[in-house]
C-alpha positions in Angstrom: -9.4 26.0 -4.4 -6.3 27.9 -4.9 -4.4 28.6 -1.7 -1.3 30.5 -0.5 1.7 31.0 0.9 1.9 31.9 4.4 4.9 33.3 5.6 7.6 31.5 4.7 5.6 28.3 4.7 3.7 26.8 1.9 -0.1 26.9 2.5 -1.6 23.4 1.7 -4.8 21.8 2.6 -4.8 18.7 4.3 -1.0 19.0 3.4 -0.4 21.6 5.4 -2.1 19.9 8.2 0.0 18.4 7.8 2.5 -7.2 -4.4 1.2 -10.1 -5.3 -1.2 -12.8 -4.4 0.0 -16.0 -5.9 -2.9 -17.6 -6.2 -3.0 -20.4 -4.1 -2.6 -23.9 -5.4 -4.4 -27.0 -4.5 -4.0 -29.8 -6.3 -6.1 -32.8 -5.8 -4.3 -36.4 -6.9 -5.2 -39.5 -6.4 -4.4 -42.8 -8.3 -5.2 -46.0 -7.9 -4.7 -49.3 -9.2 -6.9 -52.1 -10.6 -6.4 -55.7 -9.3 -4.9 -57.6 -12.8 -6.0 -60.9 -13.2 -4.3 -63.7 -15.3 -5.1 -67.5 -16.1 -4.1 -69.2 -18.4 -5.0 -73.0 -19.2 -2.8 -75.4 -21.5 -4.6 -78.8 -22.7 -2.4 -82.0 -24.4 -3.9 -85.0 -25.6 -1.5 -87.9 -25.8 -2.3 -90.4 -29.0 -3.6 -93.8 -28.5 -5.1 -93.2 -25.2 -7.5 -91.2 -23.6 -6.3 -87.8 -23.2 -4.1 -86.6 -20.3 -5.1 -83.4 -19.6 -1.6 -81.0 -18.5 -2.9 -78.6 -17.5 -1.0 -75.3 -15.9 -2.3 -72.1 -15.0 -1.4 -69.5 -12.1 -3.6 -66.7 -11.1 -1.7 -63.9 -9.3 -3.1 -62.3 -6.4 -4.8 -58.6 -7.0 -2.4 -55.9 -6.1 -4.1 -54.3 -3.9 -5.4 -50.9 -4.2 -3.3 -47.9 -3.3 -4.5 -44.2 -3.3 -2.7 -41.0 -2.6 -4.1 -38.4 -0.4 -1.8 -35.2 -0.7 -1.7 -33.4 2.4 -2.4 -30.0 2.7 -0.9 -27.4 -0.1 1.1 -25.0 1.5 -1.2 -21.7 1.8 0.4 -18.4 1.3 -0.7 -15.6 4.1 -2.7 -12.9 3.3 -1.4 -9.5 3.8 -0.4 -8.3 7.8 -2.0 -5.6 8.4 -0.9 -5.9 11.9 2.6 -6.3 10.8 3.2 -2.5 11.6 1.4 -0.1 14.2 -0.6 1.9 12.9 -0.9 4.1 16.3 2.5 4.7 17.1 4.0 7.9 15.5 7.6 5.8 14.9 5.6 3.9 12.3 5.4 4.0 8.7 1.7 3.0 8.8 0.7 5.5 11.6 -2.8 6.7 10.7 -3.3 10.6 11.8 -6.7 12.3 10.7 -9.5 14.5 13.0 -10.0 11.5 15.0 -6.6 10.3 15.6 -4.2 12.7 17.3 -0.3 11.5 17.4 0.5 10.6 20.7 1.5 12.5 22.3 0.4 15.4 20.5 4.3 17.2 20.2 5.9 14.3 19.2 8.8 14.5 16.8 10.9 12.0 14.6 14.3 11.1 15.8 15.6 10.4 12.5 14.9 13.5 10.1 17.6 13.9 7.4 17.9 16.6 4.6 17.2 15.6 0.9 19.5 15.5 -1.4 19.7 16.4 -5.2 16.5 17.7 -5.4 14.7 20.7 -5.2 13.1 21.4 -1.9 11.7 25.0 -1.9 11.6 25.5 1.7 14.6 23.2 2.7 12.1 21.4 5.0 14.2 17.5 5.8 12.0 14.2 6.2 12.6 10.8 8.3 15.4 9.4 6.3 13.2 6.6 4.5 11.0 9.0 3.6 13.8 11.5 2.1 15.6 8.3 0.1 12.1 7.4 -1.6 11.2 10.8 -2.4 14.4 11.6 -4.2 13.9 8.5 -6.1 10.5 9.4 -7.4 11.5 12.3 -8.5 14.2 11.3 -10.0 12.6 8.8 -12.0 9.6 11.6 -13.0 12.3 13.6 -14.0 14.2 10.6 -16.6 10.2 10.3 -17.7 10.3 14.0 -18.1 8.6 15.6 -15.6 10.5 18.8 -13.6 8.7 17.6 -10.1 10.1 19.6 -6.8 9.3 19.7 -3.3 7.1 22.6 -1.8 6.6 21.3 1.8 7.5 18.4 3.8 8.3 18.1 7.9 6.6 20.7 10.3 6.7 20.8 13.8 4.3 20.9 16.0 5.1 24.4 16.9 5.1 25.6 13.4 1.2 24.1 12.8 0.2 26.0 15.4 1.1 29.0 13.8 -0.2 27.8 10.3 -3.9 26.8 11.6 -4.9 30.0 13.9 -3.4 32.6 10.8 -5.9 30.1 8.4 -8.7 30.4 11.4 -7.9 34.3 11.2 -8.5 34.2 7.6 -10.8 32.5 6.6 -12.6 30.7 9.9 -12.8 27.8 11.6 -15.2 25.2 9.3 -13.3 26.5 6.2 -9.8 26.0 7.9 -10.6 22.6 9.0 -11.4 21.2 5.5 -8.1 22.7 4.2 -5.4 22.2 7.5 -4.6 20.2 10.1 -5.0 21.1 13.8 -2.0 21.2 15.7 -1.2 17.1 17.1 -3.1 15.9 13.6 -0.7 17.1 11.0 0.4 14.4 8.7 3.6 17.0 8.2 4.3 16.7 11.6 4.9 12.7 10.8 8.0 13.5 9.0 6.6 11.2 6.4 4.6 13.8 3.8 5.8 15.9 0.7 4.1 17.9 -0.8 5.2 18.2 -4.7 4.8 20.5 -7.7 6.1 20.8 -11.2 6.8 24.6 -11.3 3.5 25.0 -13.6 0.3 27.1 -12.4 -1.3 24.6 -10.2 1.0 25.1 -7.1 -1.2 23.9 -4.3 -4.5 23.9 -6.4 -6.5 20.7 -7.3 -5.5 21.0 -11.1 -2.2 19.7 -10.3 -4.1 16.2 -10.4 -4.7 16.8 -14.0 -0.8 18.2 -15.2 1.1 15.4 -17.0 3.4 16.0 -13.9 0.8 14.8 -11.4 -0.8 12.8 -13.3 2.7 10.5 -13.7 2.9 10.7 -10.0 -0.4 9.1 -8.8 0.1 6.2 -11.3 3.8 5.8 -10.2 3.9 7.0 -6.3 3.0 3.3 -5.2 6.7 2.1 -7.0 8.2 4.4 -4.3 6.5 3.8 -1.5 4.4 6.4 -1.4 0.3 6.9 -1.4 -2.1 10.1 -2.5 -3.2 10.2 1.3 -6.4 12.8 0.0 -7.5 11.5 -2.9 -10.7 13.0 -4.9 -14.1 11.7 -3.9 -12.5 10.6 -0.1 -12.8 14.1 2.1 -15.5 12.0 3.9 -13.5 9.5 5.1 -10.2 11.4 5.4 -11.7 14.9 6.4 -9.4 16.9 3.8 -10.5 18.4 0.7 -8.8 16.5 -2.3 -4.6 17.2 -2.7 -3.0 15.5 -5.6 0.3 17.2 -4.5 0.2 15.7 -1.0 2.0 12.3 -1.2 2.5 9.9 1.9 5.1 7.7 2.7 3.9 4.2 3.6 6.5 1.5 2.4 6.3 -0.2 -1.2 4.6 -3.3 0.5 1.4 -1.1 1.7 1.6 1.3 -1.0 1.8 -1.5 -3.8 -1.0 -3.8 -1.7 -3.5 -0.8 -1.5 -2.6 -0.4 -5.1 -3.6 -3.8 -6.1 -6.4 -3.8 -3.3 -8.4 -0.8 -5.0 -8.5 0.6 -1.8 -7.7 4.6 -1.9 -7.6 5.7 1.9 -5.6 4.2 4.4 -8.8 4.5 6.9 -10.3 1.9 4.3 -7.8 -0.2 4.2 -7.3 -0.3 8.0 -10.9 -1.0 8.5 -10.9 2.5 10.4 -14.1 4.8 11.1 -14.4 7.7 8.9 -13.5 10.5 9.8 -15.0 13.5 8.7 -14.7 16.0 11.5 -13.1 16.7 14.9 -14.2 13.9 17.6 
């Protein structure tokens, strides 16, 4: 669906609620070694008497068998899943949807920064890893030849308070949850969410998965760190209609593994109930 602006804030859906296995090696040896045997007999006759045998021989003793058990190949660890939280809002693998509030619900990031030398419509900043990926992306989108910008990134609690009740007002409750975030669930509010667009006609609209712009994005978003958090085909596991414009920070060692993993949601990957509605 096409949405809005509202105010001075973009309208966006679940937005505006807001590598790599070496394959392990075992290697079996074992050797061993037959036990050689040797003999060897010399016979002389001497002339004009009965024969003298000389006789020499020598028979070793068998070496005896050796065999090499290796010990145990070194295993390499699966991913660590647990290797961030993925319930405290400091963390870059916090999981927010309908069923997992931040906690507490106003929190805020300590470390927002603005972006720098890109576009950002609405000057919104980001948590400063979040800000140094993001202008990286689009920097490289842009060398590929993409004109990608920002359209929405950090909100405040305060500020998706505002954004939910005027889309409840609008256009009521079950529509406005499939769209935005109630206050205390907002991915925005993470600090860790951008929202992008290329300037074309599919600001905010689901056809911005199909522009070359977006279509570059998804394939490259995982080199930077970042995930499609509301991918098409997902709103019953995530809650939020599809938004190819609403990209999520995560780290290139999550984003890459989920990448390589097949795994589209990070409730999926996480081994997280679904969550298609308010608990």
């Amino acid at each position: 669906m096409k949405l809005v602006s509202l105010g001075n804030v973009p309208v966006t859906a679940a937005s505006t609620g807001a590598v790599r296995r070496s394959g392990v090696r075992r290697n079996a040896a074992s050797a061993g070694a037959a036990a050689l045997v040797c003999l060897t007999l010399f016979t002389g006759c001497a002339s004009g008497g009965p024969a003298a045998p000389d006789t020499q021989g020598s028979t070793p003793s068998p070496k005896p068998e050796t065999s090499q058990t290796p010990g145990p190949s070194p295993v390499e660890p699966g991913f660590d899943k647990s290797a961030q939280s993925i319930d405290d809002p400091g963390s870059l693998w916090v999981v927010t949807n309908k069923t997992r509030p931040l906690q507490p619900v106003d929190w805020a990031p300590s470390d927002l920064v603005a972006t720098s030398g890109v576009e950002n419509e609405f000057a919104q900043p980001l948590r400063e890893p979040a800000a140094r990926a993001v202008e990286a992306l689009i920097g490289a989108a842009s060398d590929a030849g993409h004109t990608v910008w920002i359209i929405s990134a950090y909100r405040d609690y305060g500020t998706q308070v505002a954004l939910y009740d005027g889309y409840v007002d609008r256009d009521g409750a079950e529509a406005a949850d499939r769209y935005s975030a109630r206050p205390g669930h907002s991915e925005h509010q993470t600090g860790l969410v951008v929202d992008l667009d290329d300037h074309g006609d599919c600001y905010l609209d689901g056809c911005f998965g199909d522009t070359p712009a977006g279509s570059w994005l998804a394939q490259h978003a995982a080199d930077y760190g970042f995930v499609i958090r509301y991918p098409d085909g997902k709103e019953q596991v995530t809650g939020f209609m599809p938004e190819p414009w609403h990209f999520r920070f995560v780290g290139t060692e999550l984003a890459l593994e989920m990448r390589e993993q097949g795994v589209a949601t990070l409730e999926e990957f996480f081994g997280l109930p679904a969550a298609p509605d308010y608990s």
